[in-house]
BALUMTI-481797 format. One record per atom (N, C-alpha, C, CB): x negated, y negated, z negated; atom name; residue number from 1. Coordinates in pm, whole numbers, padded with zeros to 5 digits. Atoms other than C-alpha are relative to their C-alpha. Glycine has a CB too. Layout:
ATOM    east   north      up   a    k
ATOM       X       Y       Z  CA  NUM
...
This chain:
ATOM    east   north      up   a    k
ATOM  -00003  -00135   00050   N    1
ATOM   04016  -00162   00441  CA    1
ATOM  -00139   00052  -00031   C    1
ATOM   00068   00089   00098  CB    1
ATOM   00150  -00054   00013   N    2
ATOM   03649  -00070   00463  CA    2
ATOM  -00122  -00123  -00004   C    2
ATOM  -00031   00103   00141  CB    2
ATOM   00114   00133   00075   N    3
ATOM   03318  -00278   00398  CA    3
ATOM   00036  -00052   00088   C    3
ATOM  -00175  -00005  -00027  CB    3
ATOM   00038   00083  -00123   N    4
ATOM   03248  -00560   00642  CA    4
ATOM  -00118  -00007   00020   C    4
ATOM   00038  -00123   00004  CB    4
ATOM   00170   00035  -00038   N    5
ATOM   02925  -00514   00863  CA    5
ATOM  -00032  -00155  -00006   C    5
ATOM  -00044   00052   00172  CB    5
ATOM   00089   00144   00069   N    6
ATOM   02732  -00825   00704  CA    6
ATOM  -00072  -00017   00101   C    6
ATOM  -00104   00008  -00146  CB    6
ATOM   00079   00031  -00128   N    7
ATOM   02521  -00804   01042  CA    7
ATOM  -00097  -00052  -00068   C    7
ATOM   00057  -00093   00114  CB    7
ATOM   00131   00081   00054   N    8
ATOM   02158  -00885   00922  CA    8
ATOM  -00093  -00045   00124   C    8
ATOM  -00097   00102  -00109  CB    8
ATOM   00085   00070  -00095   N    9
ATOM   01957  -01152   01136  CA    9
ATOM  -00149   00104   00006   C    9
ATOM  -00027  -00176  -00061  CB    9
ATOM   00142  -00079   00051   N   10
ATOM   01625  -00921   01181  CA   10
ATOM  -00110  -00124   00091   C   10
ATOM  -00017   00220   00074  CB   10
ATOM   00072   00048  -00077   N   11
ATOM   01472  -01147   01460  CA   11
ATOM   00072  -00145   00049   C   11
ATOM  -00027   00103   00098  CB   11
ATOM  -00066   00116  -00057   N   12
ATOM   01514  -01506   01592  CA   12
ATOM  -00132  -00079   00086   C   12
ATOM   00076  -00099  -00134  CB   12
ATOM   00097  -00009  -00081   N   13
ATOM   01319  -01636   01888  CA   13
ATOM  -00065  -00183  -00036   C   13
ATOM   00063   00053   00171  CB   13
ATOM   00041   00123   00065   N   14
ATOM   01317  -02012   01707  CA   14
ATOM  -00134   00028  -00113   C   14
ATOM   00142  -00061  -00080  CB   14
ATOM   00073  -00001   00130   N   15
ATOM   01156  -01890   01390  CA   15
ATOM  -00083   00147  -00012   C   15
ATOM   00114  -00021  -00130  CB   15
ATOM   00084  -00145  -00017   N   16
ATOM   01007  -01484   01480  CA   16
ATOM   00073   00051  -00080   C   16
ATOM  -00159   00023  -00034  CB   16
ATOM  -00019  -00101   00130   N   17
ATOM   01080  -01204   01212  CA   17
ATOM   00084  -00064  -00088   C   17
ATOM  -00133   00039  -00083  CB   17
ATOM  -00064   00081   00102   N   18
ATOM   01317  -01281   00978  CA   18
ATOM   00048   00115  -00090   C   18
ATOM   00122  -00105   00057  CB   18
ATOM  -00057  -00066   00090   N   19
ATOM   01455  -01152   00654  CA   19
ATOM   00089   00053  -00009   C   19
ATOM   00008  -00035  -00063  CB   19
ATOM  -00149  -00044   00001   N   20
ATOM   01782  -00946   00642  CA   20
ATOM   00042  -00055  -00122   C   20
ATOM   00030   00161   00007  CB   20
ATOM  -00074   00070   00112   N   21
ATOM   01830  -01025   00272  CA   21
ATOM   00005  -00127  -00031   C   21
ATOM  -00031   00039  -00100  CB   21
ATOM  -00018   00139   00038   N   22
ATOM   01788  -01373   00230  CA   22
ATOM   00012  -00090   00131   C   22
ATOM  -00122  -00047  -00093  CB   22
ATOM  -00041   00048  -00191   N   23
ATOM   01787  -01479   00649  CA   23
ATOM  -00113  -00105  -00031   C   23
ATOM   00210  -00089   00070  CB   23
ATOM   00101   00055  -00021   N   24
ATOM   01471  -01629   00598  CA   24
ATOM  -00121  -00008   00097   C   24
ATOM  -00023   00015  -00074  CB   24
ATOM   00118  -00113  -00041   N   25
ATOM   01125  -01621   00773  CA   25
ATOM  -00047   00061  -00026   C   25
ATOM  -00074   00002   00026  CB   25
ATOM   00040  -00128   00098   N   26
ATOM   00938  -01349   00685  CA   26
ATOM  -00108  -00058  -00098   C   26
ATOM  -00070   00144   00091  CB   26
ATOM   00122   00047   00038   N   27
ATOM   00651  -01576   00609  CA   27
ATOM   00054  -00106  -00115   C   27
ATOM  -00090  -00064   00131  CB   27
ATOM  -00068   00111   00134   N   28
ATOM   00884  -01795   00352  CA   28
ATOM   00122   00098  -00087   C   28
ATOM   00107  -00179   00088  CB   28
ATOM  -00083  -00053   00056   N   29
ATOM   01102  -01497   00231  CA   29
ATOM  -00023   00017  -00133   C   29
ATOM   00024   00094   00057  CB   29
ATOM  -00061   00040   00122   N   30
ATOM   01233  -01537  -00129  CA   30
ATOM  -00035   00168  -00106   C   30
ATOM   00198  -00050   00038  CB   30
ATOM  -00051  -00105   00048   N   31
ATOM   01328  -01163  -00204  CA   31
ATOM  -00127   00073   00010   C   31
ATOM   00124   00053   00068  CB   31
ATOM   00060  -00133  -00010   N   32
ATOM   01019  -00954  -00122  CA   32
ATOM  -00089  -00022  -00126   C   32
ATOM  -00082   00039   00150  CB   32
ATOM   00093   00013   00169   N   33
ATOM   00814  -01134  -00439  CA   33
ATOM   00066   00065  -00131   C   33
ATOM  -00015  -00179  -00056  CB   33
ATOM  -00052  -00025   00091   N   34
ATOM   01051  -00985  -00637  CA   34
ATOM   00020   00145   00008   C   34
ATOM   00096  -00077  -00015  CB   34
ATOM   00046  -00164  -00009   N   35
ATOM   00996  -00606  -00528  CA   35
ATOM  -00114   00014  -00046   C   35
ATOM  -00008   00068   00135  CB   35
ATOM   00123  -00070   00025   N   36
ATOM   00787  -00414  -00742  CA   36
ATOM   00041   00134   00007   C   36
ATOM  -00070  -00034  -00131  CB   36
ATOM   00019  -00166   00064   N   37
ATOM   00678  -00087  -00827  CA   37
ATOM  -00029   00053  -00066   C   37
ATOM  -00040   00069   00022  CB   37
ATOM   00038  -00043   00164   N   38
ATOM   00730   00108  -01119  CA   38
ATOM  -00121   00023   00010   C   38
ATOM   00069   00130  -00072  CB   38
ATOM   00142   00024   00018   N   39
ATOM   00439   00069  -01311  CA   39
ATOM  -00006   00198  -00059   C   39
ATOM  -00050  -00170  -00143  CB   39
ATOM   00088  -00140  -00028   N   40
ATOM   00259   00425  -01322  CA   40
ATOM  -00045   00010  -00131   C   40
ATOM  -00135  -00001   00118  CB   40
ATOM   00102  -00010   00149   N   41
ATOM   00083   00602  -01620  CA   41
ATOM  -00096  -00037  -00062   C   41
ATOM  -00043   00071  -00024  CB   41
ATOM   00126   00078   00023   N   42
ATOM  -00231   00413  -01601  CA   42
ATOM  -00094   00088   00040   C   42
ATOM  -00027  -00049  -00142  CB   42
ATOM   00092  -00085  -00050   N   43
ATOM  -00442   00687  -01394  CA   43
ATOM   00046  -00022   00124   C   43
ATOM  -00010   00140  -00049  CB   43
ATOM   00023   00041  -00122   N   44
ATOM  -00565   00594  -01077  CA   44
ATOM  -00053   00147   00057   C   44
ATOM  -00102  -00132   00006  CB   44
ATOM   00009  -00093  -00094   N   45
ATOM  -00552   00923  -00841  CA   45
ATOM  -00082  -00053   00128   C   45
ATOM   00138   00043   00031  CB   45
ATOM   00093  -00017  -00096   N   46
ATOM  -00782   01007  -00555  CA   46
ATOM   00007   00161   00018   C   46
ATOM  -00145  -00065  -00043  CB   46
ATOM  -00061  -00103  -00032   N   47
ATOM  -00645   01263  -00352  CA   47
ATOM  -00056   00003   00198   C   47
ATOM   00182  -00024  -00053  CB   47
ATOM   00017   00004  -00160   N   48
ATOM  -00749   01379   00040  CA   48
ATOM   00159   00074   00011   C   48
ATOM  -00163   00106   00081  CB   48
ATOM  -00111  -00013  -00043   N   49
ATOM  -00463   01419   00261  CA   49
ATOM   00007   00048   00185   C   49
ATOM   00061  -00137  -00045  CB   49
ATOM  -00021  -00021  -00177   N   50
ATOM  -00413   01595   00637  CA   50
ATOM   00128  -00003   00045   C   50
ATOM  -00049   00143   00061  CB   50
ATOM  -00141  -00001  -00055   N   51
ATOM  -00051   01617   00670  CA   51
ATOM   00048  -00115   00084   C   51
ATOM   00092   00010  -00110  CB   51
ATOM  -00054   00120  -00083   N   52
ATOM   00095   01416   00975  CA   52
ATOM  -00123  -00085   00061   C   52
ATOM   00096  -00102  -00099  CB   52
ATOM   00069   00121  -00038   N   53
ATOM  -00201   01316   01093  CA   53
ATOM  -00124   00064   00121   C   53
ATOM  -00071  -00082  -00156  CB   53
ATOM   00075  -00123  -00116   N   54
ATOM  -00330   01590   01365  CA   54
ATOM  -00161   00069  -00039   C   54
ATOM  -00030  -00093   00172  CB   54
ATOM   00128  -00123   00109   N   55
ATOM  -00594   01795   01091  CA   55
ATOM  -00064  -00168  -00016   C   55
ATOM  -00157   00188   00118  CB   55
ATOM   00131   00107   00068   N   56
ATOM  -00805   01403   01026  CA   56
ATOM   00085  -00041  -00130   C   56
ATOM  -00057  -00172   00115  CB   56
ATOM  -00020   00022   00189   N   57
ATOM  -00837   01379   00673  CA   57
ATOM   00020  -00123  -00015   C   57
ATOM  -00133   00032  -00110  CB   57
ATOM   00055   00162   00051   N   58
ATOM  -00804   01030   00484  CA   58
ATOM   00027   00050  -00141   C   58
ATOM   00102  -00172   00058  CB   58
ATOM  -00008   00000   00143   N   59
ATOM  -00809   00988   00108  CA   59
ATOM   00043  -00116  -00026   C   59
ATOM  -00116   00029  -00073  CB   59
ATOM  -00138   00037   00051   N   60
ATOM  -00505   00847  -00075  CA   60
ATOM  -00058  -00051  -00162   C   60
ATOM   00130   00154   00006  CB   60
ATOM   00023   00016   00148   N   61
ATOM  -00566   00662  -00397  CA   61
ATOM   00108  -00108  -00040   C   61
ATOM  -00160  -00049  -00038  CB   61
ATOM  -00142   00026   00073   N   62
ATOM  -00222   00602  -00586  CA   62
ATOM  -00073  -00060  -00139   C   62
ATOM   00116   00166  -00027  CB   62
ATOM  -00039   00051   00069   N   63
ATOM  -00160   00405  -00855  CA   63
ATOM  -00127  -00156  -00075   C   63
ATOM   00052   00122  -00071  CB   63
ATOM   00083   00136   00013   N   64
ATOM  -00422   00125  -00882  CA   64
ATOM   00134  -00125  -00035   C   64
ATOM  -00102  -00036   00178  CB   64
ATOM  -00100   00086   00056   N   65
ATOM  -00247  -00142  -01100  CA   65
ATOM  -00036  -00178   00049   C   65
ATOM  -00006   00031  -00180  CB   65
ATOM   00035   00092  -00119   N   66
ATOM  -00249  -00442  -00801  CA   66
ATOM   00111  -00064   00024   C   66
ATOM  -00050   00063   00126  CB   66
ATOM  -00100   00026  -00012   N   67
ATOM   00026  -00667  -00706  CA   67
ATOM  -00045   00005   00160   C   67
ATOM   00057  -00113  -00085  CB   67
ATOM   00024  -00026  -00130   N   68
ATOM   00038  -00614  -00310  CA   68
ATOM  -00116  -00105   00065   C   68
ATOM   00140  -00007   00071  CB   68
ATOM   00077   00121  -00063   N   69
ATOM  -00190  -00943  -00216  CA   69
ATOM  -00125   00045  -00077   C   69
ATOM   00062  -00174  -00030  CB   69
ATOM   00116  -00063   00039   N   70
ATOM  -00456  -00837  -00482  CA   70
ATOM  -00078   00141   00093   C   70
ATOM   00044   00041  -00139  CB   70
ATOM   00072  -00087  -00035   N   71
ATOM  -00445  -00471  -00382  CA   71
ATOM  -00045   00029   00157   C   71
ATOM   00058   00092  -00055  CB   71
ATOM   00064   00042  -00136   N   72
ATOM  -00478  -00572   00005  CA   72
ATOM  -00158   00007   00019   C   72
ATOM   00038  -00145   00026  CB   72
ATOM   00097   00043   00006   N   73
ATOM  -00764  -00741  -00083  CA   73
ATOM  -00110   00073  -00016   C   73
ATOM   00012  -00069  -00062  CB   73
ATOM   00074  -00084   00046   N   74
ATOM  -00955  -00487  -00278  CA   74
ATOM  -00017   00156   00055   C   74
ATOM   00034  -00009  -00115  CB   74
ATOM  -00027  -00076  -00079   N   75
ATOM  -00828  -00238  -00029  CA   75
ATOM  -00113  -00003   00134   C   75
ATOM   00137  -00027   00022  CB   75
ATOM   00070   00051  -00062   N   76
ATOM  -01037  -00434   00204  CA   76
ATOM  -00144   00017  -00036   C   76
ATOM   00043  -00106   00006  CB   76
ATOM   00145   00036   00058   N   77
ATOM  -01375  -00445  -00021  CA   77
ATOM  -00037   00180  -00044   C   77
ATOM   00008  -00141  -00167  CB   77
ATOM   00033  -00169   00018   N   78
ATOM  -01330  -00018  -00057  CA   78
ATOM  -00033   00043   00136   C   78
ATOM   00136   00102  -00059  CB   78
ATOM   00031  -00009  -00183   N   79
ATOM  -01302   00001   00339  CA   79
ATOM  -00168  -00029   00011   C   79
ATOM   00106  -00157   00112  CB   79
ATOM   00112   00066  -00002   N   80
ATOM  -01621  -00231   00338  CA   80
ATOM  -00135   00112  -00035   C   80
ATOM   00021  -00122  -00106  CB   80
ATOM   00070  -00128   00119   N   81
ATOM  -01836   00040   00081  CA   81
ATOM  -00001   00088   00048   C   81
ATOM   00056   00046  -00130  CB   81
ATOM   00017  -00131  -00047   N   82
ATOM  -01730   00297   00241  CA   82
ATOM  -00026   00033   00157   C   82
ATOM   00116   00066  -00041  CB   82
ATOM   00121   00018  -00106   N   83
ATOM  -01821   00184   00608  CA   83
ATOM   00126   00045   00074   C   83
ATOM  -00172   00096   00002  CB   83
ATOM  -00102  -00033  -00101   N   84
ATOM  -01466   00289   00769  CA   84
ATOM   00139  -00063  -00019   C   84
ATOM   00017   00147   00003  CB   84
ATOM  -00109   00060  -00045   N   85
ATOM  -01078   00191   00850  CA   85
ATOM   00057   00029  -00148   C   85
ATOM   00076   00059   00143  CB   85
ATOM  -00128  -00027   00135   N   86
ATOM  -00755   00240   00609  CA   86
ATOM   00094  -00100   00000   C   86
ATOM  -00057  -00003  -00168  CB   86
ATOM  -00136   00073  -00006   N   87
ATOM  -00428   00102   00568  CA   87
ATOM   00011  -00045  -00154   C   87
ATOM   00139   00106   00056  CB   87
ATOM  -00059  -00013   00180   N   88
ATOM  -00245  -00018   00199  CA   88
ATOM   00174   00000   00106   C   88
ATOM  -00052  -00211  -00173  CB   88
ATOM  -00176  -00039  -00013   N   89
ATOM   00133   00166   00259  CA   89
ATOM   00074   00017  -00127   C   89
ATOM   00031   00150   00077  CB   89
ATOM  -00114   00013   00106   N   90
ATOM   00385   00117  -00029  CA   90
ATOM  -00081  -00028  -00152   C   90
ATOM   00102   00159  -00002  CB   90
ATOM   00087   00004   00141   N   91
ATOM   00115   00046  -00321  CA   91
ATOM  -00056   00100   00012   C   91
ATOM   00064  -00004  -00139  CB   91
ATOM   00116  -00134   00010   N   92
ATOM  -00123   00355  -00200  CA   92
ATOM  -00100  -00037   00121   C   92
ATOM   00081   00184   00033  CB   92
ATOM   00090   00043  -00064   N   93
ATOM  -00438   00304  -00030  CA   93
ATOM  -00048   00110   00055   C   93
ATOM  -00080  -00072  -00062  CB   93
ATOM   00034  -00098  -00089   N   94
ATOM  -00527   00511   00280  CA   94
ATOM  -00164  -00068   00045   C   94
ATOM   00131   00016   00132  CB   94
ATOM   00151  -00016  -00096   N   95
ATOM  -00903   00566   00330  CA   95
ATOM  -00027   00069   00113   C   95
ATOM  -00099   00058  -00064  CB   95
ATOM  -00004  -00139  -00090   N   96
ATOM  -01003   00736   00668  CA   96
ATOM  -00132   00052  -00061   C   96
ATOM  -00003  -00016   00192  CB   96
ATOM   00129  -00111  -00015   N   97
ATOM  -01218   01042   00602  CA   97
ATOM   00014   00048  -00119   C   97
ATOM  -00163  -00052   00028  CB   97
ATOM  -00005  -00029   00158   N   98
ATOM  -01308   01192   00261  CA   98
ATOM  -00101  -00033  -00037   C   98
ATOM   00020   00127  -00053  CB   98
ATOM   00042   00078   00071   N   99
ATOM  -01431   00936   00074  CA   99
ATOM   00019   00026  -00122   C   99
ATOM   00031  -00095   00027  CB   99
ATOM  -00041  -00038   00140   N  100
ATOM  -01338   01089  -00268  CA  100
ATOM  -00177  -00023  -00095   C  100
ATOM   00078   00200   00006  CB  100
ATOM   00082   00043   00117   N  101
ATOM  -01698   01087  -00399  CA  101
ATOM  -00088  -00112  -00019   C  101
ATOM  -00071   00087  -00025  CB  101
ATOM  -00006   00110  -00047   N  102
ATOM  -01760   00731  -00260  CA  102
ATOM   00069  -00135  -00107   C  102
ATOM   00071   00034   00125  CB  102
ATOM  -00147   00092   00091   N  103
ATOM  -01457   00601  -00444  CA  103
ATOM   00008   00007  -00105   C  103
ATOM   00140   00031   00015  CB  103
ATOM  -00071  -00011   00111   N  104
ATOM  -01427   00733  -00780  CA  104
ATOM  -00076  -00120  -00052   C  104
ATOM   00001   00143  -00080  CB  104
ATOM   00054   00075   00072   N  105
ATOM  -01738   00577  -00920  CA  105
ATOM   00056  -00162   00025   C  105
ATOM  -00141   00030   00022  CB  105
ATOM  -00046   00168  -00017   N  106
ATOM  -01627   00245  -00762  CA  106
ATOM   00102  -00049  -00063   C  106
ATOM   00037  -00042   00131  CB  106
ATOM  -00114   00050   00072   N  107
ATOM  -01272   00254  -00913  CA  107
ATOM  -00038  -00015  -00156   C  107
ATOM   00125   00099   00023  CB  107
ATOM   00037   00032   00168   N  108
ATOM  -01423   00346  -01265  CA  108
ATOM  -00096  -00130  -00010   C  108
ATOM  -00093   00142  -00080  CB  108
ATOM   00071   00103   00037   N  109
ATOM  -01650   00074  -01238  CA  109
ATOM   00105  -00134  -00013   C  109
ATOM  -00119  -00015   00105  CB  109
ATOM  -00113   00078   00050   N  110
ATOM  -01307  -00180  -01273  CA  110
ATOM   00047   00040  -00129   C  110
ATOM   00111   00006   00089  CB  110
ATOM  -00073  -00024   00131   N  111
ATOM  -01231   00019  -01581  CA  111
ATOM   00098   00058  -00002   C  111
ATOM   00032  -00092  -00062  CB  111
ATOM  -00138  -00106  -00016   N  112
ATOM  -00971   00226  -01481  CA  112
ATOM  -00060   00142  -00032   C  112
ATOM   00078   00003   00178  CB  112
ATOM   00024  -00149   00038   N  113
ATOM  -00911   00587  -01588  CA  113
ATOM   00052   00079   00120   C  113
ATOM   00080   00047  -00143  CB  113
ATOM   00020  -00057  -00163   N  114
ATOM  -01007   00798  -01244  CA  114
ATOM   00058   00117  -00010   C  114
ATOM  -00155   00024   00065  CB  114
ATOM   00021  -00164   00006   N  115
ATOM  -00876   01152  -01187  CA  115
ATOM  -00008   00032   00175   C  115
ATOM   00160   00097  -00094  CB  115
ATOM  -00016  -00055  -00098   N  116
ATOM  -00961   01348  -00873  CA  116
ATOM   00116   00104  -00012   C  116
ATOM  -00117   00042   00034  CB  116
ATOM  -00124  -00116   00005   N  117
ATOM  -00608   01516  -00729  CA  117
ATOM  -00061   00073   00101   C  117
ATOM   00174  -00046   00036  CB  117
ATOM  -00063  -00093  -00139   N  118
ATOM  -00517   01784  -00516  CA  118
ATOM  -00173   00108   00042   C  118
ATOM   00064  -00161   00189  CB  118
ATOM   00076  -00077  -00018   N  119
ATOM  -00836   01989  -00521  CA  119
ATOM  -00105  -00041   00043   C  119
ATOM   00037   00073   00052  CB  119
């Protein structure tokens, strides 16, 4: 009468982490190379951000055109430059602090078209 819970493997103590969609490891999964993200207007934002994060600023720079392993990487070499931490969450790159006038010149120097958001 109603769906059938498909039960997804999330963990296995043979193989660690595993895939729900394909029941793979995570480290051989099939399906996540094939998630992207719509591609964006071609303006790379640079935006500070406090919300959720007890008043410490970080600066947010959306839409850098990166496939997740690139923009890791280069995520890594902005951290470096700018001398502090940061995450990459969903294709957006979290700097800590406000790094906005740190960053732009560096992104325009790839050739991208920079805008400072949010004030």
């Amino acid at each position: 009468m109603g769906k059938k819970n498909q039960g997804g493997l999330v963990y296995s103590t043979d193989q660690g982490r595993m895939c729900p969609q394909c029941r793979r490891p995570s480290s051989e999964c099939v399906c996540s190379d094939t998630v992207s993200r719509p591609a964006g207007d071609g303006i790379v934002r640079v935006s500070r951000e406090t919300k959720g994060r007890k008043g410490k600023g970080v600066t947010l720079i959306t839409g850098i055109p990166l496939d997740d392993k690139a923009l890791k990487a280069y995520a890594k070499q902005l951290k470096a430059k700018c001398g502090t931490g940061g995450t990459v969450r969903d294709g957006i790159v979290e700097i800590q602090g406000d790094q906005r006038d740190t960053l732009v010149p560096l992104l325009e120097q790839k050739g991208w078209t920079v805008k400072r958001a949010g004030g």
